[in-house]
C-alpha positions in Angstrom: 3.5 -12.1 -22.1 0.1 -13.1 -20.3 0.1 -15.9 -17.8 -3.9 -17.3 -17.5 -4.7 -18.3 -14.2 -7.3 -21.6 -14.3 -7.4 -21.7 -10.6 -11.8 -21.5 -11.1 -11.1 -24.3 -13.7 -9.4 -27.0 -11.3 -11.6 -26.2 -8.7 -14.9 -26.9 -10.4 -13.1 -30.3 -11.5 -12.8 -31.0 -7.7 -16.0 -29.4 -6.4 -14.6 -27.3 -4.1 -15.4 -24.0 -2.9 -13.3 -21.0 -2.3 -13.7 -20.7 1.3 -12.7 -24.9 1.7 -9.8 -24.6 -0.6 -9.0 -21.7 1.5 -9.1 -23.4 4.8 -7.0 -26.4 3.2 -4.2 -24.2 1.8 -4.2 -22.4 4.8 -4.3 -18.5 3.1 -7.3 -16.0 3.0 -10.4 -15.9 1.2 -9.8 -13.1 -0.3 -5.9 -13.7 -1.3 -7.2 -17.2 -3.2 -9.8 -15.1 -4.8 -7.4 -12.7 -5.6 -5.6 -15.1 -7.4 -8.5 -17.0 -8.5 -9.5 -13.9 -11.0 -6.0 -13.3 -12.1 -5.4 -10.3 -9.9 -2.0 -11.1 -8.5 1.5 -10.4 -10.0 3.2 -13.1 -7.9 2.6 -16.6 -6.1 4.8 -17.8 -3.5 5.8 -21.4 -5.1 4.9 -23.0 -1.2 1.5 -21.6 -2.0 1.2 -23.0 -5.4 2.2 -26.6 -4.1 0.0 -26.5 -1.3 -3.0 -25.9 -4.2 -1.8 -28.2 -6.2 -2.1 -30.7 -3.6 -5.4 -30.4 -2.4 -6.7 -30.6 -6.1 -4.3 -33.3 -7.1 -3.2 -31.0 -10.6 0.2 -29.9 -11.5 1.3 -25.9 -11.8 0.3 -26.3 -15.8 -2.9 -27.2 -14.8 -3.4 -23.9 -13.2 -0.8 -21.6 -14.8 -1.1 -21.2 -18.6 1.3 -18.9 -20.7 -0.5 -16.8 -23.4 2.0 -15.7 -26.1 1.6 -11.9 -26.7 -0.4 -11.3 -30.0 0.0 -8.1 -32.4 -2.9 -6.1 -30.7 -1.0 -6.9 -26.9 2.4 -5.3 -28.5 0.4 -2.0 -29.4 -1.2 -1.2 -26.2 
C-alpha cells in the first residue's frame, strides 16, 4: 500500500508558495515540505483540515491511495 501525497499539485492550482501556506496553516516550513515530498508517515487530521481549507480541496485531492503492484510485493 502507497499513499501519493499531491500537496505540490493543489498548491500550484492555488499559486501559493510553501512558506505562505505555511504561515496560513500555522506549522513549519520544513514540516509542510516534509509532507509536501511524501516524507512523513502520519498527518494530524487538524493539520489536514487546516490545508484543505486554505486551498479550498478535499483530503482526496491531496491524499491518493496507490494499490500495491507485483514488483512492490517483491521488495
Amino acid at each position: 500500500m502507497k499513499i501519493q501525497i499531491n500537496l505540490d499539485v493543489e498548491m500550484a492550482k492555488n499559486k501559493i508558495s510553501l512558506k505562505e501556506l505555511s504561515q496560513r496553516v500555522g506549522i513549519s516550513v520544513t514540516n509542510l515540505s516534509l509532507l509536501k515530498t511524501g516524507k512523513v508517515k502520519a498527518i494530524r487530521f487538524t493539520t489536514l483540515a487546516s490545508i484543505c481549507k486554505e486551498l479550498a480541496c478535499q483530503p482526496g485531492d491531496i491524499l491518493e491511495y496507490l494499490p500495491e503492484t507485483n514488483e512492490d510485493v517483491e521488495k
